[in-house]
N, C-alpha and C positions, 0 to 999 in steps of 0.2 A: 437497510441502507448499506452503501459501502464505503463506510470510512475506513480510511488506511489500509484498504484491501489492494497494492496496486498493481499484481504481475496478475497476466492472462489465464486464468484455467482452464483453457480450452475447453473447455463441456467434458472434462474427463474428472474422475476420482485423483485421487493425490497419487494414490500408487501406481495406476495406470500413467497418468502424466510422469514421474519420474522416469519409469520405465522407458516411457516414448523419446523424454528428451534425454537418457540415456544413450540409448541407441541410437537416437541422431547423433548427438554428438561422438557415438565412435564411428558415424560410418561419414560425418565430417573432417575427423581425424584422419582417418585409411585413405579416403579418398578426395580430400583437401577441397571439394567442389559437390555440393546437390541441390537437388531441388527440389524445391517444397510448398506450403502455402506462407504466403506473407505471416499470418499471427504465428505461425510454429516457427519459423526464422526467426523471429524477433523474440520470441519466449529463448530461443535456444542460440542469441545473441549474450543472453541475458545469464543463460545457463555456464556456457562454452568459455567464455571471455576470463573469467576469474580463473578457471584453471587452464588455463594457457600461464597466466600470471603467476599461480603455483608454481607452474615447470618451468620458470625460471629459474627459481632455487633446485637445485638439485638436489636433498636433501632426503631421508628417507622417511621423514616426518610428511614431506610432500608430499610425496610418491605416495602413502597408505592415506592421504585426505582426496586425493584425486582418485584416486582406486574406491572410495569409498562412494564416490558420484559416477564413475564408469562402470566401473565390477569388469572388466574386462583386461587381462595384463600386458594383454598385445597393445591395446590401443594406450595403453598407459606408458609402455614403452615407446613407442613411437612417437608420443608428443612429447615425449620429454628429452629424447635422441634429436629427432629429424627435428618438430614444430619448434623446441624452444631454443634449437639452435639458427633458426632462421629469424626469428621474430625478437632476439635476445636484446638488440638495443630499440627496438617498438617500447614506448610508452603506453601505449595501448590502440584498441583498434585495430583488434587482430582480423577482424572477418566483416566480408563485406555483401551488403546483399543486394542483389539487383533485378529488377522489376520485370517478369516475363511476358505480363499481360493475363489475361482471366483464361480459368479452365472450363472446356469444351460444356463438359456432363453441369455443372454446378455453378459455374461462374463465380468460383475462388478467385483472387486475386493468388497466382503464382509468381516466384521467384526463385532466385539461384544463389544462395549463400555460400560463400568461398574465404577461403585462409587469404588472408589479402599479397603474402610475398609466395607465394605459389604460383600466381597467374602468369604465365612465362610473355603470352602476348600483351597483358599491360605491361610488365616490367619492360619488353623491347620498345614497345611504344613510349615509354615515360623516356629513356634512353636517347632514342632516336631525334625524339621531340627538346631540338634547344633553341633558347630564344637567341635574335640575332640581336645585336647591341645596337639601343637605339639613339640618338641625339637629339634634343628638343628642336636643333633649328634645321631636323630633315636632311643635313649633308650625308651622300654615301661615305660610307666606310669605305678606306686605300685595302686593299689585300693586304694581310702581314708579309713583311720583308720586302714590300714595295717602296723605295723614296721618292721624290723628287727629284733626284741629283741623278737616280737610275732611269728613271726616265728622260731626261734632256740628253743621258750619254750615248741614249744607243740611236744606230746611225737609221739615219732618215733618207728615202728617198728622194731624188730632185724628181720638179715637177716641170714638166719641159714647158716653156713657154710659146714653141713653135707649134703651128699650124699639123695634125696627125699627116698631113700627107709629104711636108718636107719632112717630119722627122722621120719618114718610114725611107725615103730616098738616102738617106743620110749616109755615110759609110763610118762607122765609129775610129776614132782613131787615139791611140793612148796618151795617156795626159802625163 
């Protein structure tokens, strides 16, 4: 039975699984974006997310607990330089994974798991995208620095009330 057994062990030994979600998680470090199969993303959602949260603190008590799940000093530099100074007022929900569809040979379910403020085309997108202010009873919005009072001042057109062909005879004369 599996009680209380509740993270994925992918059909590996322990040491082989650490190893693996090691190296994911520095070559998600280095390269802020990969892709993988769904269970390994989510094991290494699981993995990645707490020491993101580490390099928060900059501390060097940090530094040799995260080193101690990477073994790698580049990638430990680098997320504690570059990651946790992007991510620093994140609450959590560093990485994000998104559904590629199934692979060719096997029919994995694949995905693409990414550092969530990296993504330069979500961020332009979230930017770009603002909502217009709405009113329950449907009236258009005036343009800002539009009044009323600007509009009745500027001058209007007369609208001739003659027939187009006396007014084309007409010879204008000043008022």
């Amino acid at each position: 039975m599996r009680h209380s057994k509740k993270f994925n062990h992918l059909g590996r030994t322990s040491s082989h699984r650490k190893a693996m979600l090691a190296n994911m998680a520095n070559s998600l470090i280095f390269h802020k974006r990969i892709t993988t199969t769904l269970a390994k993303a989510k094991a290494l959602r699981v993995y990645v997310e707490p020491l993101i949260t580490k390099a928060k603190d900059d501390a060097t008590h940090s530094r040799r607990t995260v080193f101690e799940y990477l073994q790698s000093k580049t990638a430990v530099s680098v997320l504690f330089r570059d990651v946790a100074e992007k991510v620093g007022d994140r609450p959590g929900g560093y990485t994000r994974i998104l559904k590629t569809g199934n692979r060719l040979g096997d029919n994995a379910e694949m995905c693409i798991i990414e550092l969530v403020d990296f993504n330069e085309n979500m961020l332009a997108a979230k930017e770009a995208k603002v909502k217009p202010a709405r009113s329950r009873r449907g009236g258009k919005k005036k343009p800002a620095g539009v009044t009323e009072s600007a509009k009745t001042a500027a001058p209007k057109a007369k609208a001739s009330t003659k027939p187009a062909a006396e007014a084309a005879t007409e010879v204008p004369t000043e008022e």
